[in-house]
Each structure stands twice: as structure tokens, then as C-alpha cells.
MARBA-3410 file (N, C-alpha, C, O; in Angstrom, 1 decimal):
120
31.6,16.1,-39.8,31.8,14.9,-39.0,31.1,15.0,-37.6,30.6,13.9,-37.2 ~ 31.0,16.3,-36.9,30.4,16.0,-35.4,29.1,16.1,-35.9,28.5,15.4,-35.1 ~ 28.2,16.5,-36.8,27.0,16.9,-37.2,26.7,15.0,-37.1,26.1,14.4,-36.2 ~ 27.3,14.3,-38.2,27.1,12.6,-38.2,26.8,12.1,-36.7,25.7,11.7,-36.3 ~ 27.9,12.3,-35.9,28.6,11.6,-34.8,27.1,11.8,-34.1,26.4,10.9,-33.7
26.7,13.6,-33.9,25.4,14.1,-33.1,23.6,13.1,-33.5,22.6,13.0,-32.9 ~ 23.9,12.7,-34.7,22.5,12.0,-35.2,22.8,10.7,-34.9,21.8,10.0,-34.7 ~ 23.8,10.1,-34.8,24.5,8.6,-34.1,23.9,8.9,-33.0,22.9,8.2,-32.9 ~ 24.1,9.7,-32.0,24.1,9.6,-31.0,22.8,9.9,-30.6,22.6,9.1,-29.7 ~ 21.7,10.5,-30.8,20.3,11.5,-30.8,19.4,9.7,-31.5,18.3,9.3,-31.1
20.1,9.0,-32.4,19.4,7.8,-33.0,19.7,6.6,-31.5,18.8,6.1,-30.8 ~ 21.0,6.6,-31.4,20.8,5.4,-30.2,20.0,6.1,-28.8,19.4,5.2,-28.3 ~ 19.9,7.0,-28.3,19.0,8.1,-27.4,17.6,7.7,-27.8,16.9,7.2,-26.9 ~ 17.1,7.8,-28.9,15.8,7.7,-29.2,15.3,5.8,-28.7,14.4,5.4,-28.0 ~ 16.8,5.2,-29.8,16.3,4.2,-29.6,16.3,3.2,-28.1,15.5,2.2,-27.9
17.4,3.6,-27.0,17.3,3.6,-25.8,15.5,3.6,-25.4,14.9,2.6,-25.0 ~ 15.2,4.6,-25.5,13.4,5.2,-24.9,12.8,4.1,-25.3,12.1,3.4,-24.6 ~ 13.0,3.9,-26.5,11.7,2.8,-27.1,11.8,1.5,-26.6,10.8,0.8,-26.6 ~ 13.3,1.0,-26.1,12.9,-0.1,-25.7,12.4,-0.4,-24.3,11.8,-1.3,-23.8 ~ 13.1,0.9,-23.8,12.2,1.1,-22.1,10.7,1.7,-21.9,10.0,1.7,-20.9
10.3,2.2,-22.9,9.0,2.5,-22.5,8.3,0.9,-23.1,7.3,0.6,-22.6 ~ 9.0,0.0,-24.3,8.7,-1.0,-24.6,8.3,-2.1,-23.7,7.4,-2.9,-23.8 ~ 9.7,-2.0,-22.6,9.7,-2.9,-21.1,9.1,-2.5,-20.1,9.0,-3.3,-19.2 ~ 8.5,-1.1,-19.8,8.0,-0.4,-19.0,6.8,-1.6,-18.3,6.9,-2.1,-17.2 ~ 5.8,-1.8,-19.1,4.4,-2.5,-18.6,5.1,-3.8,-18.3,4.6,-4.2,-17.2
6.1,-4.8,-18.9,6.5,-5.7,-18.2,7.1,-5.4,-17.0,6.6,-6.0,-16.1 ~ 8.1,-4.5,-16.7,8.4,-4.4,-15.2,7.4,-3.6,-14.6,6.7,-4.3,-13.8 ~ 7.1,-2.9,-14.7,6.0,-2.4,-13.9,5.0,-3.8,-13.3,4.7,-3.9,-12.1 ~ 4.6,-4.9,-14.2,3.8,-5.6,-13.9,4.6,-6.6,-13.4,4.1,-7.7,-13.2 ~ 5.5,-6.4,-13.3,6.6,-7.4,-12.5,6.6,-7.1,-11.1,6.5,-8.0,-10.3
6.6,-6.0,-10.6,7.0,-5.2,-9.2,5.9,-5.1,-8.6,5.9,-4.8,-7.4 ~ 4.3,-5.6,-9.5,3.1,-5.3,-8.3,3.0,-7.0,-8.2,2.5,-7.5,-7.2 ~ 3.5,-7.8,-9.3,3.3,-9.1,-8.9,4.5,-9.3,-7.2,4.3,-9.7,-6.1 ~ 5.3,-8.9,-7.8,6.5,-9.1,-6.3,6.0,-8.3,-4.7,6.4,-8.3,-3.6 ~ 4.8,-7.6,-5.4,4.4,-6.7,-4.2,3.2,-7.6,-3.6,2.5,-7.4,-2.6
3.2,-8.6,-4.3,1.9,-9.3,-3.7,0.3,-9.2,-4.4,-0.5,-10.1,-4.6 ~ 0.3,-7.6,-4.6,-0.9,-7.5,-5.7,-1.7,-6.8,-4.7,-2.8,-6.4,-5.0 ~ -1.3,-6.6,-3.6,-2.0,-6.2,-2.3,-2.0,-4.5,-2.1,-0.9,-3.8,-2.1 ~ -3.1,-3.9,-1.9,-2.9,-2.5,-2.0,-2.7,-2.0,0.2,-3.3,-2.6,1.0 ~ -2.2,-1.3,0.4,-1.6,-0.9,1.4,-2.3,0.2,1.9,-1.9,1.3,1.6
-3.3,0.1,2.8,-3.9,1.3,3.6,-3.5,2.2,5.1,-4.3,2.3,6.0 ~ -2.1,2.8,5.2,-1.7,3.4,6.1,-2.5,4.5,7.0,-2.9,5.6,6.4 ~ -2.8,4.4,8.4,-2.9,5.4,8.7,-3.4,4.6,10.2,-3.0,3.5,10.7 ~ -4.6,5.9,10.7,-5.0,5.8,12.6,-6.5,5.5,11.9,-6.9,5.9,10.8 ~ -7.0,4.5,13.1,-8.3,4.0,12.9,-9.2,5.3,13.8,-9.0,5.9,14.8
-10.5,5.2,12.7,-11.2,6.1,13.1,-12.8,4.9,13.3,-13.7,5.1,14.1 ~ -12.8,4.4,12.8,-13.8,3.5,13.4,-13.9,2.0,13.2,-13.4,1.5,12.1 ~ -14.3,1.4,13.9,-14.2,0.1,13.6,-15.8,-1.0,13.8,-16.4,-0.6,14.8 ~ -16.5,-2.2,12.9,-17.3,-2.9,13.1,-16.9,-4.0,13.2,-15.8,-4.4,13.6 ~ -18.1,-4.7,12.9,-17.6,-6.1,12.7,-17.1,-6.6,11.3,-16.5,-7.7,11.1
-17.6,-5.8,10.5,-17.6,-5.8,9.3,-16.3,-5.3,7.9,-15.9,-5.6,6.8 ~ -16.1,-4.1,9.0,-15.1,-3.2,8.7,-14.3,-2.4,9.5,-14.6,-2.7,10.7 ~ -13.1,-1.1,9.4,-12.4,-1.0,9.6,-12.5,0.6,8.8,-12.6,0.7,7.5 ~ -12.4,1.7,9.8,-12.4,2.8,8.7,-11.1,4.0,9.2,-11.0,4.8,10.1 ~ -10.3,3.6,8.0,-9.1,4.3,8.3,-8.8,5.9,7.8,-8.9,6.2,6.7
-8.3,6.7,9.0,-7.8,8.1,8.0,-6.4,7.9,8.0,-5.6,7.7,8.9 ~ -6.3,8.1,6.5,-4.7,7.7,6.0,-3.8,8.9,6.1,-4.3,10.0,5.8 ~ -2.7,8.7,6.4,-1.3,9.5,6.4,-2.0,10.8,5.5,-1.7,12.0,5.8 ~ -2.8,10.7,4.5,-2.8,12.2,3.5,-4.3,12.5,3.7,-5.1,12.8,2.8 ~ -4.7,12.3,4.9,-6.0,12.7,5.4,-7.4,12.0,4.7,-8.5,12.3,5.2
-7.3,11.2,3.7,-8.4,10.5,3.5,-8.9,9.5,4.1,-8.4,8.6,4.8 ~ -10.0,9.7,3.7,-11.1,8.4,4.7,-11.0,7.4,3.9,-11.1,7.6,2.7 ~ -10.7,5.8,4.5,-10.7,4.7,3.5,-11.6,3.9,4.5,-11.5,4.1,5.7 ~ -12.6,3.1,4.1,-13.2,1.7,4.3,-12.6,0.8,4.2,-11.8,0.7,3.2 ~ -12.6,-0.3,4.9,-11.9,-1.3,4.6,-12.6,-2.9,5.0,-12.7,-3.2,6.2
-13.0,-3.9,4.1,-14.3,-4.7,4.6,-13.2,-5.9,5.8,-12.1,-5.6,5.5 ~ -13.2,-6.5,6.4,-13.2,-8.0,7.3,-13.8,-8.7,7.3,-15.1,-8.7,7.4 ~ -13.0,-9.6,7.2,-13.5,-10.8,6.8,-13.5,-12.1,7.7,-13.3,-11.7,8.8 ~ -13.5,-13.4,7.7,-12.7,-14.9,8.7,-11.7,-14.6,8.2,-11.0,-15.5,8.7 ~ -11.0,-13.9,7.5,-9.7,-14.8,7.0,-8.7,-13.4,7.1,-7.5,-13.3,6.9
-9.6,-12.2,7.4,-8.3,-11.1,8.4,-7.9,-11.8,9.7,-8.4,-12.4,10.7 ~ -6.4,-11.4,9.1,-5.5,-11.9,10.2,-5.1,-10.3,10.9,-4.9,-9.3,10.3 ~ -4.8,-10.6,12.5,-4.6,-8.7,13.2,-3.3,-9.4,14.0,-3.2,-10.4,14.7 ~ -2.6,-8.7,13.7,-1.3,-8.3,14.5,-0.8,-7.4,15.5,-1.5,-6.4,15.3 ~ 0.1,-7.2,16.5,0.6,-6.2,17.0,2.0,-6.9,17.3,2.1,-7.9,18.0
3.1,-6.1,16.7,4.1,-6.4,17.4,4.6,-8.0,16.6,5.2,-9.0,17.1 ~ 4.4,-7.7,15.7,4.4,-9.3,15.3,3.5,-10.9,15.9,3.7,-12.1,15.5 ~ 2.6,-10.4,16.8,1.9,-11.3,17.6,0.4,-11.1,17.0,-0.2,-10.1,16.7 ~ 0.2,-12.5,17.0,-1.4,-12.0,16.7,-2.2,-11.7,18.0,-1.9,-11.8,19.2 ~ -3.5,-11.1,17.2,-4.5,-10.6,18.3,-5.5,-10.9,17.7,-5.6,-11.3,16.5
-6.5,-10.5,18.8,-8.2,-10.9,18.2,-8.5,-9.0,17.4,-7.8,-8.0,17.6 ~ -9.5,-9.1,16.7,-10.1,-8.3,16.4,-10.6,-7.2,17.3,-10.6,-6.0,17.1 ~ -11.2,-7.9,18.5,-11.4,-7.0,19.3,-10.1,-6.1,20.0,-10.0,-5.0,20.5 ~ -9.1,-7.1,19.6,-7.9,-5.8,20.4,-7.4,-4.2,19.3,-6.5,-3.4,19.5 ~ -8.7,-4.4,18.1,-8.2,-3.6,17.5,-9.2,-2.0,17.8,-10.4,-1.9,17.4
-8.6,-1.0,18.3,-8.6,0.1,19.2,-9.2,1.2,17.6,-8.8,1.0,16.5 ~ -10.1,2.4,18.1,-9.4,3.9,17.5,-8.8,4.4,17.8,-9.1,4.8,19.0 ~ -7.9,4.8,17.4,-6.9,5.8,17.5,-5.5,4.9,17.7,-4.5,5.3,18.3 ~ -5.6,3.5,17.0,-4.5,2.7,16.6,-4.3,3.1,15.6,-5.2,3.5,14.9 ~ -3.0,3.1,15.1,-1.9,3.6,14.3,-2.1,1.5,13.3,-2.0,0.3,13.8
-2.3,1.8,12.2,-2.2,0.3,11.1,-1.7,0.4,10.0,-1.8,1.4,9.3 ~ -1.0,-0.8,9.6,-0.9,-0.6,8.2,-2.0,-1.8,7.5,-1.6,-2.9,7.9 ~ -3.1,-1.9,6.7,-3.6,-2.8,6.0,-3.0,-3.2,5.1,-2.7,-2.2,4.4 ~ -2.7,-4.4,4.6,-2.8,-5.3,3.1,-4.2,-5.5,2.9,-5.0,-5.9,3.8 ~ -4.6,-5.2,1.8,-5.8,-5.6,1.6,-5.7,-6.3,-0.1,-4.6,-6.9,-0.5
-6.9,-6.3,-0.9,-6.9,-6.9,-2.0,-8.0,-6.3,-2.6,-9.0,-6.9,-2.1 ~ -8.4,-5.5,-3.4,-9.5,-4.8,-4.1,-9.8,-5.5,-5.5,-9.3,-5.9,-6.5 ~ -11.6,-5.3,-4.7,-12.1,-5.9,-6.1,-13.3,-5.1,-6.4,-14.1,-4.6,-5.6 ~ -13.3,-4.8,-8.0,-14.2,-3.6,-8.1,-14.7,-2.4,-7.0,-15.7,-2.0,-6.4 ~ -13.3,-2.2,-7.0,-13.2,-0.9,-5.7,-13.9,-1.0,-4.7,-14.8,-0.2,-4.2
-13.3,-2.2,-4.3,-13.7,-2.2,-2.7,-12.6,-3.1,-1.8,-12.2,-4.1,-2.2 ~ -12.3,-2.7,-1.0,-10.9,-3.5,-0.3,-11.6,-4.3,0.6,-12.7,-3.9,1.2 ~ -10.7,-5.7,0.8,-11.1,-6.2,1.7,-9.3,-7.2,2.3,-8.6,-8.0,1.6 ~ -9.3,-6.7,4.0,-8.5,-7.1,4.1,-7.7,-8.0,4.6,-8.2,-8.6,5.6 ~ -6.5,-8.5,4.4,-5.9,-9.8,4.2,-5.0,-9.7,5.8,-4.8,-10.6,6.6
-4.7,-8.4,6.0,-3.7,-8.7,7.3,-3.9,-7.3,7.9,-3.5,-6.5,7.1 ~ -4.3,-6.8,9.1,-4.5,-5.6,10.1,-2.6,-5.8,10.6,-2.2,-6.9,11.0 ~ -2.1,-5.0,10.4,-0.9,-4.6,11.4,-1.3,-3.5,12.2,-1.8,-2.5,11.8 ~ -1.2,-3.9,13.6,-1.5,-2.4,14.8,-0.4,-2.1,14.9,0.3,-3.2,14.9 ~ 0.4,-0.9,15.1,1.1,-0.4,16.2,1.0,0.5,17.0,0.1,1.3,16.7
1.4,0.8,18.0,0.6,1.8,18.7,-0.3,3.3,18.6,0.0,4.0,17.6 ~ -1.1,3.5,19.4,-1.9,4.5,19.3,-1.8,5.9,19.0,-1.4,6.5,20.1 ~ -2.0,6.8,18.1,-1.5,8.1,18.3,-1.4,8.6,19.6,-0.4,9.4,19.7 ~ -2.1,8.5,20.6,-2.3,9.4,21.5,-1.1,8.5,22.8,-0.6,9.1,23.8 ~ -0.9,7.1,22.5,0.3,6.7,23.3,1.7,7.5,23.2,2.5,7.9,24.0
1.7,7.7,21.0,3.0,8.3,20.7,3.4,9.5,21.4,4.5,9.8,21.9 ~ 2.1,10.1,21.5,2.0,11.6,21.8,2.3,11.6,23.2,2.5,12.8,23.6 ~ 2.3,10.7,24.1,2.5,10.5,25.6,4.0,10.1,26.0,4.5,10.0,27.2 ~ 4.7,9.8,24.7,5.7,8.6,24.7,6.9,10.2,24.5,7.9,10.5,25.2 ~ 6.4,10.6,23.7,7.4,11.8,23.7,7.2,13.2,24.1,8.1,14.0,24.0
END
């Protein structure tokens, strides 16, 4: 009788997985739709053009990032011009990649590493 009860159980277990790895790519593609679709480039600006924006991110990589008319730059919730955007400002980008290349949709500033570092 526990030997039955154990393959009852080991069969609804199995069959549990299959319907979640079944639904996996729908929610999954659910959560980047609710995310916007927008990939997120954290970190301190290491250079800036007119063109672009080159960030080293929180895990030390170098990212590019193109600008466009239609980046919008913030600080503090307020907008700003492009030009108020500094090295060694602390950002988060939204961007939008297309054949691996980001281009982006909204500059968040907040302040400067070297302010933080003065701040505390």
C-alpha cells in the first residue's frame, strides 16, 4: 500500500514540473513584457558624447550606450539637459536593444560617486 501511495505521489510531482516548465516561457514572457522590454544599465559614467554615454556598471563592465532626440535625463525626478550629465555621475539607463546595441530611452542621474564619498 505505501509503495502505490509513493508512485501516486512521485506521478503528481512529475506531473506538477511539466506543467510549470510548460508555463515557464509564458510567464517568463509575461514579466519582460511588464518590465517594459527595456534593458537596465546601472552604474558611474565614465564618459560621455554627444552621441553616447559610456557606463562602468555595478560588476565592473564597460557598457556603451547610443543617445538619441528622444533620451529623456533626469535627476531627482526633474528633468535636465544632457549637458548636466557629468563623469563620475552615478545612473540608471532604460534603454532598448537592437541587434546588440542599446540605445537609450531615459538617463536617471543621481549623484556623483565622489559627492557620496564626501557625503559620508
Amino acid at each position: 500500500m505505501e509503495k502505490n501511495h509513493m508512485n501516486i505521489l512521485n506521478t503528481k510531482i512529475i506531473t506538477t514540473r511539466r506543467v510549470l516548465l510548460a508555463l515557464a516561457p509564458m510567464l517568463l514572457s509575461s514579466l519582460a513584457f511588464a518590465h517594459g522590454g527595456m534593458e537596465h544599465v546601472r552604474g558611474t559614467v565614465a564618459k560621455v558624447s554627444d552621441q553616447s554615454v559610456t557606463v562602468t556598471t555595478t560588476d565592473g563592465k564597460t557598457v556603451e550606450v547610443l543617445l538619441n532626440t528622444q533620451t529623456t535625463f533626469t535627476r531627482a525626478d526633474k528633468p535636465i539637459q544632457k549637458s548636466g550629465l557629468k563623469v563620475g555621475d552615478r545612473v540608471v539607463i532604460h534603454a532598448t536593444e537592437k541587434d546588440e546595441i542599446l540605445t537609450a530611452h531615459t538617463v536617471e542621474v543621481g549623484i556623483s560617486a565622489k559627492k557620496a564619498a564626501e557625503q559620508h
